[in-house]
C-alpha positions as CSV (number, residue, x, y, z in Angstrom):
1,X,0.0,0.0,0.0
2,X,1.5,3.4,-1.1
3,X,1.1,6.0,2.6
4,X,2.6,8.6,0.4
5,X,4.0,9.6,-3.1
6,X,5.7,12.9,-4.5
7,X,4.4,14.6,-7.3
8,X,5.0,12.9,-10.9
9,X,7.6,10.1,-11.9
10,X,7.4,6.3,-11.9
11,X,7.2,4.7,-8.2
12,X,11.3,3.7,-7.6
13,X,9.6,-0.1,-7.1
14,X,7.2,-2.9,-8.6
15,X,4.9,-5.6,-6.7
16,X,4.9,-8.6,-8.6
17,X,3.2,-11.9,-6.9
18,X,5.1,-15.1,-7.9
19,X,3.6,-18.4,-6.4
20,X,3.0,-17.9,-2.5
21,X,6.0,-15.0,-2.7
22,X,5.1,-10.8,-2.7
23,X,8.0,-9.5,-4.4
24,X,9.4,-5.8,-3.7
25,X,11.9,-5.1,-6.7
26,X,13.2,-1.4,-6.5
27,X,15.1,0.4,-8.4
28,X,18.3,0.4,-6.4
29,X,19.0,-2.8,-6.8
30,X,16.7,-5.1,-4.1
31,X,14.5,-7.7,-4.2
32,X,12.6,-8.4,-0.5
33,X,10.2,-11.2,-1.0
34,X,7.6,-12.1,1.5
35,X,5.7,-15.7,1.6
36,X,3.1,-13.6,3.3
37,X,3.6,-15.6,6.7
38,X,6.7,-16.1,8.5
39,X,10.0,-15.7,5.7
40,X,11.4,-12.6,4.4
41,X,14.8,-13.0,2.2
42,X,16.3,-10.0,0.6
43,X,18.4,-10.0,-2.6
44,X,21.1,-7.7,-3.8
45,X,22.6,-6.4,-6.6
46,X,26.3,-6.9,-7.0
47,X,26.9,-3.2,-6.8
48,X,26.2,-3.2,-3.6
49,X,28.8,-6.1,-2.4
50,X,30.5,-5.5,1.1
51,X,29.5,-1.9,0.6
52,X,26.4,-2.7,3.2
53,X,25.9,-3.1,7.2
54,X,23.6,-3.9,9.3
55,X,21.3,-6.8,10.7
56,X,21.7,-8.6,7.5
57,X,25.3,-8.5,7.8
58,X,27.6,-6.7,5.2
59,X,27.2,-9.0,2.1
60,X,31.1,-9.7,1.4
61,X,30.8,-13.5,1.2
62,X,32.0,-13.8,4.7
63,X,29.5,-15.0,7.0
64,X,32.1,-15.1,10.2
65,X,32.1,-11.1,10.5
66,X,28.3,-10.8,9.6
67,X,28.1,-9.7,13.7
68,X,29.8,-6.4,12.7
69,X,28.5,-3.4,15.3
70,X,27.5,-0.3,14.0
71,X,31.1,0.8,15.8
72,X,32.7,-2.1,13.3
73,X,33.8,-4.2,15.9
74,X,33.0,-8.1,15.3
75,X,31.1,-9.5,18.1
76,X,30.0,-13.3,18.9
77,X,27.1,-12.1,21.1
78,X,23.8,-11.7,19.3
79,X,22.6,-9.4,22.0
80,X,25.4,-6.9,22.1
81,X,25.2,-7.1,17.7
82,X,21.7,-6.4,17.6
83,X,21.4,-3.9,20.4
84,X,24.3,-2.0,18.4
85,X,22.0,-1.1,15.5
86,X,19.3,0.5,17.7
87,X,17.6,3.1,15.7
88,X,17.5,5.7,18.3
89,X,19.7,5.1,21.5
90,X,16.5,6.0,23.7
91,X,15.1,2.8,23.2
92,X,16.1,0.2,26.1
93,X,18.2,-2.6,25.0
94,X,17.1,-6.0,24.1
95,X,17.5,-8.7,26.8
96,X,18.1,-12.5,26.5
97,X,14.6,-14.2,25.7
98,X,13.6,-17.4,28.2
99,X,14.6,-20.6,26.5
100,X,11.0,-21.5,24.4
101,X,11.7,-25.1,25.6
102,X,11.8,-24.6,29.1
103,X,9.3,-22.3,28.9
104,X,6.8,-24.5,27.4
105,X,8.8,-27.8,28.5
106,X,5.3,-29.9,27.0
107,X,6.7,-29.0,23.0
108,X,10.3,-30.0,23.6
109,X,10.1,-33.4,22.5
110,X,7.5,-33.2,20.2
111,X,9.7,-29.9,18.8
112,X,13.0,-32.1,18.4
113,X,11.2,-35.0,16.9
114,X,9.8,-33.2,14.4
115,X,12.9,-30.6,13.8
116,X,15.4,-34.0,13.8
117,X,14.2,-34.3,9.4
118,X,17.1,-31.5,9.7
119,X,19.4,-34.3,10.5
120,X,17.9,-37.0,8.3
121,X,19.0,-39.1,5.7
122,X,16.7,-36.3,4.0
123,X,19.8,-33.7,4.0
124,X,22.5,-35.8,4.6
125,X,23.9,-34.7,0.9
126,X,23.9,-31.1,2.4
127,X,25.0,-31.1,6.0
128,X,29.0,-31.1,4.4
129,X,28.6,-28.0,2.6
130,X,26.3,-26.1,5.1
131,X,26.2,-27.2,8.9
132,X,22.7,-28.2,10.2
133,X,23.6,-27.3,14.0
134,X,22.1,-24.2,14.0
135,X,19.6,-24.5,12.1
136,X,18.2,-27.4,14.2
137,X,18.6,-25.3,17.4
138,X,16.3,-22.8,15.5
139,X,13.8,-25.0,14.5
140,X,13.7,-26.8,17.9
141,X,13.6,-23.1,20.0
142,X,10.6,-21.9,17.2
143,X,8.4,-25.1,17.4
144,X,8.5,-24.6,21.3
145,X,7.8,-20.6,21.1
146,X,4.6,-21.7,18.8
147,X,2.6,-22.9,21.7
148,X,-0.6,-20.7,20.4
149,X,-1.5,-21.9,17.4
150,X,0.7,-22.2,13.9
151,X,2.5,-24.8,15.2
152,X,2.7,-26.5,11.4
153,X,3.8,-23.0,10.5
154,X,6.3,-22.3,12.3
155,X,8.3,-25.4,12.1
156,X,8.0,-25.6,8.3
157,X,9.5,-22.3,8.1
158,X,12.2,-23.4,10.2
159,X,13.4,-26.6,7.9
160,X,12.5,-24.4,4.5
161,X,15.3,-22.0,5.8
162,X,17.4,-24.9,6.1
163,X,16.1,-26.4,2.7
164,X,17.0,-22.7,1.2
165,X,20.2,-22.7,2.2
166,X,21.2,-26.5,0.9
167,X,19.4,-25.8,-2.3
168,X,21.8,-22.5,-3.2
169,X,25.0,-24.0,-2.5
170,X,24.1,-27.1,-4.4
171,X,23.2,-29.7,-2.1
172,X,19.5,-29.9,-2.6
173,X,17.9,-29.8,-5.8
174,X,14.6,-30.3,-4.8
175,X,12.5,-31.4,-1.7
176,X,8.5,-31.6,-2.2
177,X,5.9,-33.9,-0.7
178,X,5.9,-36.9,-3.1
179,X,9.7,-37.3,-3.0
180,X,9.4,-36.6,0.8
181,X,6.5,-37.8,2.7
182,X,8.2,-37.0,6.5
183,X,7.8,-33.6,6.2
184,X,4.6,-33.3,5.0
185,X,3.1,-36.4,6.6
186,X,0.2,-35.7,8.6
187,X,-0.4,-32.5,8.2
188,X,-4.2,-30.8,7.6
189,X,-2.8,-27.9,5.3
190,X,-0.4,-29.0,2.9
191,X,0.2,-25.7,1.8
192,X,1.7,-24.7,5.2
193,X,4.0,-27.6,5.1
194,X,4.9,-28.5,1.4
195,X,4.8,-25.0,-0.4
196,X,8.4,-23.9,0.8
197,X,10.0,-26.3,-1.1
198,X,13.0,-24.7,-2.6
199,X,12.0,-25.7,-6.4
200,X,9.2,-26.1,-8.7
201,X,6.6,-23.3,-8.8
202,X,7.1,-22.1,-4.6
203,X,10.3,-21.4,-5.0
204,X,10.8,-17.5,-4.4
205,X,10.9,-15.1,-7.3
206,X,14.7,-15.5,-8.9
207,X,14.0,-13.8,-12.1
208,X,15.7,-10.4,-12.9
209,X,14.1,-7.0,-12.6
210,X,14.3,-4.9,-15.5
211,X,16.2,-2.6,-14.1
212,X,18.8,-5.0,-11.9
213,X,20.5,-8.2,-11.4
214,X,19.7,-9.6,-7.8
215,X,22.5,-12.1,-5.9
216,X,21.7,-13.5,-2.5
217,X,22.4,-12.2,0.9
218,X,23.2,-14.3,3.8
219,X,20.5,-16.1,5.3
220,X,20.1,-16.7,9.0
221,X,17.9,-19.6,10.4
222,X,14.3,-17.7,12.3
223,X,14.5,-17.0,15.9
């Protein structure tokens, strides 16, 4: 929805829907694209390699100094990397959430059953090239938090972001329900569960603006 627009000219951006993706493409040079639920991935143009900062990181290929502060020190604490891009230094600083799992300890167990497909035989021609550690923790800490509803929801978008990052360095070529029944088995709204498949049809928009050439940024698992 345009809130406001300048007399005359072409809106600097296009909406363009692509499967279950809302695509942003602007004239800068990015692409945000939005499964209008729980994902958001942003694409660059080349121009704008390592020449970026911020919670996304700085987009030099390096994903070791993507905890850069807005004072340019690299940090290992997510806390003190975050709270270092504050928009305005009134606000307070974020603290440390409460462990979902202990939390809610009744979803642990179903949470690390379901999130162990991470683990599987289903990745296993992935987990050289990108490590699943992380993104397991992730999925197990979001399919705890989920203890109001979306629970399909939110751990589908946890293994998709693992799925995502297998299928662009290679290791996945494609992952839908009938070649993979576990992650879709028993689930009401396949939608939910088998539309974040990184090929076919869902996978999100790839194809070139007129006015750019998109690359990836680094993608970090939800929280």
């Amino acid at each position: 929805k345009v809130v406001q627009r300048g007399p005359g000219g072409d809106l600097p951006y296009r909406i363009r829907y692509m499967g279950i993706y809302l695509a942003v493409e602007t004239r800068s040079g990015m692409v945000v694209s939005w499964d209008r639920k729980t994902s958001v991935h942003i694409q660059l143009h080349q121009r704008y390699k390592g020449r970026v900062c911020g919670l996304c990181g700085n987009f030099d290929g390096n994903a070791l100094n993507d905890f850069t502060t807005r004072s340019q020190s690299v940090v290992g604490d997510v806390l003190e990397f975050g709270n270092s891009w504050k928009f305005s230094p009134s606000c307070p600083d974020a603290r440390a959430p409460k462990d979902p799992c202990t939390a809610n300890p009744y979803r642990k167990s179903w949470a690390q059953k379901q999130c162990s497909i991470i683990n599987s035989a289903t990745f296993s021609a992935c987990r050289s090239q990108v490590d699943s550690t992380r993104y397991y923790e992730a999925c197990v800490s979001d399919a705890c938090a989920c203890d109001t509803g979306g629970d399909c929801e939110c751990f589908c978008t946890a293994v998709a972001a693992y799925a995502r990052a297998c299928h662009e360095v290679g290791g996945l070529t494609c992952l839908n329900s009938e070649q993979n029944p576990p992650l879709c088995h028993n689930y009401e709204l396949r939608v939910l569960c088998c539309n974040y498949e990184p090929c076919g049809t869902s996978q999100p928009p790839t194809s070139t603006p007129a006015w750019n050439t998109p690359s990836p940024v680094h993608t970090l698992p939800t929280t």
